[in-house]
N, C-alpha and C positions, 0 to 999 in steps of 0.2 A: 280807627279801630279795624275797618276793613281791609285798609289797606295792609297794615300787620297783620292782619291773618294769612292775608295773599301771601306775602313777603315768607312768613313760617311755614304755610303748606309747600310754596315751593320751596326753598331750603330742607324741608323734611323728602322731600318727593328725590331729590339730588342725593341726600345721605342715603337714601333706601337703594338707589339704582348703583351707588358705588362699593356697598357693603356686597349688592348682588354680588358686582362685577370680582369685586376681591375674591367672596368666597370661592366664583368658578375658576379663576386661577390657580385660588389655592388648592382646590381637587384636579383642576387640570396636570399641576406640578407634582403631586403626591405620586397620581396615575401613572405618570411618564418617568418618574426618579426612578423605579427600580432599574429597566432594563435602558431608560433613554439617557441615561447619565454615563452609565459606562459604553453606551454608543457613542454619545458626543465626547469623552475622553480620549475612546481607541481612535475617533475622526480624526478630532484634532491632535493627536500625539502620530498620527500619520500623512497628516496631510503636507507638512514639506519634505518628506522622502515619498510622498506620489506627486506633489509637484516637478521635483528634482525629475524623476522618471517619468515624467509626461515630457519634461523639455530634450530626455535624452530617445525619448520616443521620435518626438518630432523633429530632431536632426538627422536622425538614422534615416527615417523616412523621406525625406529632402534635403533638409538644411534648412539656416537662419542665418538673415544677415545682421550685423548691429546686434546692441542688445534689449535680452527681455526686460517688462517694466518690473522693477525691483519692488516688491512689500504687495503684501494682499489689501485689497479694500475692504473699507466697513461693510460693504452690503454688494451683493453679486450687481453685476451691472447689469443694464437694464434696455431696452430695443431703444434705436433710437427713433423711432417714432410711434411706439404707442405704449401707452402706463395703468397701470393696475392703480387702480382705487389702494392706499392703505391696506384695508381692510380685507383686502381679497387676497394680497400677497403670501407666497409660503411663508412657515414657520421659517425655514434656513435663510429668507432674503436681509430682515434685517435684522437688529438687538432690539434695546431696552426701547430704544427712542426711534421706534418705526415710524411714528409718524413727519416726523423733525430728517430722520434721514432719507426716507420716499421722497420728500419734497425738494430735499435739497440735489437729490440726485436725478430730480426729472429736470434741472434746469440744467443738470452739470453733463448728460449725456448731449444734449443740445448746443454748449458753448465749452465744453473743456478742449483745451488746444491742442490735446494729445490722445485726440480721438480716433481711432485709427480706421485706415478706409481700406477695406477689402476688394482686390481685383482678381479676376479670375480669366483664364485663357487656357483652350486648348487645342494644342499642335500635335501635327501626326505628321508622316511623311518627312518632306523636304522644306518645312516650316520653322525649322530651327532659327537660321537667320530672321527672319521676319520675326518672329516672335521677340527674341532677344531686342530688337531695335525698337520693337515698341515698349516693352518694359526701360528702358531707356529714356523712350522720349518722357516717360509716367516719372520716372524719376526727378528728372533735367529741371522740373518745372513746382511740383511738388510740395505743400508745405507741412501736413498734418503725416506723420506715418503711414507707413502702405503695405500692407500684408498680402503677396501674389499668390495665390493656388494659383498650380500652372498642373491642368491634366495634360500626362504625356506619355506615346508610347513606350515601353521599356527601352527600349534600344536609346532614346533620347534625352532619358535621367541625368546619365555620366554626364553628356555633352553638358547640357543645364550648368547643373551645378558645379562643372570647372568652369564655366563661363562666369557664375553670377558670383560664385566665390569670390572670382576675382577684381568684380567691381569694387571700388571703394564708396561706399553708398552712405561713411559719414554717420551711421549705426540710427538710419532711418528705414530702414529699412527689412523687414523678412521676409523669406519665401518656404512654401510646402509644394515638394514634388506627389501627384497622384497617378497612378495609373489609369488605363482607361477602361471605365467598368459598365456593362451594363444589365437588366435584369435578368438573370439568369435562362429563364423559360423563352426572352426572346432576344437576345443578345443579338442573334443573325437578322435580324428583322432592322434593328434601329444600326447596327452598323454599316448595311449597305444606301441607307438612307442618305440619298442626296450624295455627300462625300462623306471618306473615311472618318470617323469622330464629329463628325458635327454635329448630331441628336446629341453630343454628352452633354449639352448644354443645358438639355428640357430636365438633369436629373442631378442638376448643383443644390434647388433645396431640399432633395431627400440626401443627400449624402454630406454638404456640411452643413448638417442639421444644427449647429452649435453658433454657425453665422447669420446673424439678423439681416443686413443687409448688405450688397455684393452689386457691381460695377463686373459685369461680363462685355467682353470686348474680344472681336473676332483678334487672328492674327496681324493682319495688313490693316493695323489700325497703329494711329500718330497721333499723340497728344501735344496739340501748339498752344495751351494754357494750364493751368494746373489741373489734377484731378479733382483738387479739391471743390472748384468751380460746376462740376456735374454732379458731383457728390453733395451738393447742397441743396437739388433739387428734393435730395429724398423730404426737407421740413417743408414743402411744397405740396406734398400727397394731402390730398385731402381724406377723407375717412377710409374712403372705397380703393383710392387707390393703391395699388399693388406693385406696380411695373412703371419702368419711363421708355420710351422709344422713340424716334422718329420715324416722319415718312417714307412710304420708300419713295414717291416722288412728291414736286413741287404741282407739275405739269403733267393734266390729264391726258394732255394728247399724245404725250410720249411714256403714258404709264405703263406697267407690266399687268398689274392685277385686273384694273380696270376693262382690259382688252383681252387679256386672253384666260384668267384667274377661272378655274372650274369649280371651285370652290368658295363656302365665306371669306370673305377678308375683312378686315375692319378701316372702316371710314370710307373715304373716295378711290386713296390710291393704295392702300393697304400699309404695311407697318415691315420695316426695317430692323431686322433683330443684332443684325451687327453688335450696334453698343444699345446696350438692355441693363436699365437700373434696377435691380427689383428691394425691394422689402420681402424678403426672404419668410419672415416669421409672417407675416398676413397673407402670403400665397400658400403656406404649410395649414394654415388655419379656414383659408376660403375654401365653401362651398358653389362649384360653379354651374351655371345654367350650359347646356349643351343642347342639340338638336337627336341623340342616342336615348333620353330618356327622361320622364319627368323628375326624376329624381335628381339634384344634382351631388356633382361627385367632388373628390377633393384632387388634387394635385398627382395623386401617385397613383387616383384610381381611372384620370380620364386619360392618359397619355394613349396607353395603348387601344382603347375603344377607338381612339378617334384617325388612329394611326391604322386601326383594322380596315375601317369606315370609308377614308381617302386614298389610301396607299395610291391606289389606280390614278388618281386626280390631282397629284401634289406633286409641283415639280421641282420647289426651293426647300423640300424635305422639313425641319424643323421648323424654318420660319413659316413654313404652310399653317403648319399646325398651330402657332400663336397668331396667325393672323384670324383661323377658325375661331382660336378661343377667345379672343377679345373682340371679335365678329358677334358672339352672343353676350358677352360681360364689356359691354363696351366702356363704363361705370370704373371699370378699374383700370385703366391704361391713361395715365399721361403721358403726353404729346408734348416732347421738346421740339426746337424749331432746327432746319436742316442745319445750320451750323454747327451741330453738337457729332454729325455723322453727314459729313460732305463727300462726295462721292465721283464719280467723272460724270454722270446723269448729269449732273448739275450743273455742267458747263460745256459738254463735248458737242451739246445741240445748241448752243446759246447760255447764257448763263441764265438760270430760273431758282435761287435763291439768294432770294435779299435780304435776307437776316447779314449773309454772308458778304455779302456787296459793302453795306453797310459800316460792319464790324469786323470783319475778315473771319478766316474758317477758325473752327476751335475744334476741331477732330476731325482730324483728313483720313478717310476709309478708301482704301485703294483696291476694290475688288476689280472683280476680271484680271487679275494679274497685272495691273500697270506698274507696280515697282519693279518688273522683271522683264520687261519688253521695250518697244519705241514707240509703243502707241499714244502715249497719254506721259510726253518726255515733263510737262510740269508736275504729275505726280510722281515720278522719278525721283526727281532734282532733289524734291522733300526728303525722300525716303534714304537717299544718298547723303544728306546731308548731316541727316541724324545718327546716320548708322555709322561713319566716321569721322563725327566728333567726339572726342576726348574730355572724358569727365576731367574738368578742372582749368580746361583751357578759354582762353575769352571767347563770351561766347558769340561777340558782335565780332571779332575777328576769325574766329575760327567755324562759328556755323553762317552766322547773319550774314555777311557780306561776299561767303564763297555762292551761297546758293541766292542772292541778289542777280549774281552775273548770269549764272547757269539758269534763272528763270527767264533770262534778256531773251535767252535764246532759243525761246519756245514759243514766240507770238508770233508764229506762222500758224500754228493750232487753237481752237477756240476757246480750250483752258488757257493756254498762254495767252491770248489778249486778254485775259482779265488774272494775269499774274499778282498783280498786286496783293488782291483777295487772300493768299498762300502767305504771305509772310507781312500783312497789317497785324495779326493780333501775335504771330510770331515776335514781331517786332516790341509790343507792348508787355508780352511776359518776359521777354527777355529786360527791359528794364524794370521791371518790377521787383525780380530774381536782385538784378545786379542792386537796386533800393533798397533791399532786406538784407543781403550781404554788408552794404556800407553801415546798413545800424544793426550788426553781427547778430541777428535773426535766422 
């Protein structure tokens, strides 16, 4: 008999709570029908003539290559690494069956194949070339979609886009041309920092505010394995983390920061902004710890405090300033290993990365100008290699085996005795490539 009571008060307790929930719906609907019905009528009777003109927006504005994903999804898509409870989600995320479709789409931001990875680079100057050849190499190797913001000066628009027009990219590919902007009140301040356009970097998550997360990669950067491959660190971030980089060295004794750094830097040898993953939407949303104030600030409010703060003390300009600030948030910076951002450090004193040794490079970052001199002829070789080869041509005959020879002839220099390192994992994606090709992938 007890038991049937239990059995009836809960059954009764369940009827009470869902008559609740009914009636607030139904006042909820009442409230919202007069003026929110013919809102969401006018939306949606306009939403694919602002579709249609957002896509002729953003060709005018740069271009697109390939094409866009055809039909709208059930439910706005969603970060790809952090999720709203159900329950917390706007009204406009999903329908009837929010709960059924939140779930099924925090799995599907995770594993869908046609996820698309955002890269971003900006060129000024006499950086055209360079830049081109690395969106190239990002191509070559590639499997999920790739959407390039490329900031660049006016004068460098046209070139761009009769260049990239012309790729045959196989409709994997788009790009957005932006110019290069910075905050008004102190425009002169961050453009003479360091070199021309290089702070635009500190200001990608206020301006593509609509991109969760973003693969920033200087110019004189080479991709010898897919993007895809660094682009999956991001399910790697644990809670805190925000950002991915490497070192900037392996080796204290030949560090920069460690020796002469007048400033915080983070960890031992301090932090290599070259190629920088971030999680875009959790740096727009962190509050950070700085040494300016107890209070911490957010993204857009500490750039220039800390840029006031050091100006006198910073002499790799931007990256100064991220090594300051994951110097006091050290909690949000993951640390890839130097093979992700290989560099001539790395080998021009002796080789001091074994990841690299190992496995061979998987981002050759050719700063101090080595693709444009005779110093450092095995980062040359790379850079020549990729830059004319020919989408479509074999690529163990036309890229693999020319720049084989051309590395013979570099081990008079301490990169070239360890040539190998240059074209081991080259070697590997290029059969990967050619494996997915033969099962028409």
């Amino acid at each position: 008999m007890r038991r049937f009571a239990r059995v009836a008060l809960l059954c009764l307790g369940c009827g009470v709570c869902s008559l609740l929930y009914g009636f607030s719906q139904l006042a909820l609907s009442l409230e919202q029908e007069p003026a929110g019905g013919r809102e969401r009528q006018a939306r949606d009777s306009a939403a694919p003539s602002a579709r249609r003109q957002a896509g002729g927006d953003r060709v005018a504005a740069g271009g697109s290559i390939g094409r866009d994903e055809v039909g709208a999804s059930r439910c706005k898509n969603l970060s790809v690494s952090f999720w709203n409870s159900y329950w917390m989600l706007p009204s406009d995320v999903c329908g009837m069956n929010c709960f059924w479709e939140a779930a099924f789409r925090y799995d599907d931001t995770k594993t869908h194949p046609s996820e698309k990875m955002h890269l971003a680079v900006v060129a000024c100057g006499e950086r055209l070339e360079e830049t081109v050849t690395m969106l190239r190499s990002a191509i070559i190797f590639s499997i999920k979609p790739l959407q390039f913001h490329i900031f660049a000066e006016d004068q460098l628009h046209k070139s761009f886009k009769d260049i990239l027009d012309d790729f045959p990219y196989e409709g994997k590919v788009n790009y957005t041309l932006y110019p290069i902007t910075f905050p008004t009140e102190s425009a002169a301040e961050w453009k003479k920092l360091f070199k021309p356009c290089a702070s635009q970097r500190l200001f990608l998550p206020l301006i593509l505010k609509n991109v969760d997360s973003l693969l920033y990669v200087d110019t004189d950067i080479l991709f010898l394995r897919p993007v895809d491959d660094i682009w999956s660190f991001l399910r790697k971030f644990n809670s805190t983390q925000i950002a991915a980089m490497a070192p900037e060295h392996e080796e204290p004794r030949i560090g920069w920061y460690n020796r002469f750094a007048r400033h915080p830097y983070y960890g031992v040898t301090g932090i290599n902004s070259g190629v920088m993953l971030m999680n875009m939407t959790r740096i727009r949303r962190k509050y950070f710890k700085n040494d300016m104030t107890s209070v911490r600030l957010q993204w857009g409010e500490i750039l220039m405090p800390l840029l006031k703060k050091y100006k006198l003390n910073i002499t790799w300009g931007d990256q100064d300033l991220l090594n300051i600030m994951f110097f006091h948030n050290p909690e949000s910076l993951y640390v890839f290993p130097c093979q992700w951002n290989y560099r001539p450090d790395h080998c021009i004193y002796g080789s001091n990365c074994k990841e690299a040794e190992e496995e061979g490079i998987f981002i050759l970052h050719g700063n101090r100008g080595v693709y444009h001199d005779d110093k450092q002829p095995t980062f040359r070789a790379v850079y020549e290699a990729i830059k004319n080869y020919s989408f479509g041509d074999d690529l163990v005959r036309s890229l693999l085996r020319p720049l084989e020879l051309e590395l013979q002839k570099t081990m008079h220099t301490y990169c070239g005795r360890v040539h190998k390192v240059f074209i081991k994992q080259l070697t590997n994606s290029i059969r990967d490539l050619n494996a997915r090709r033969s099962k028409g992938r």
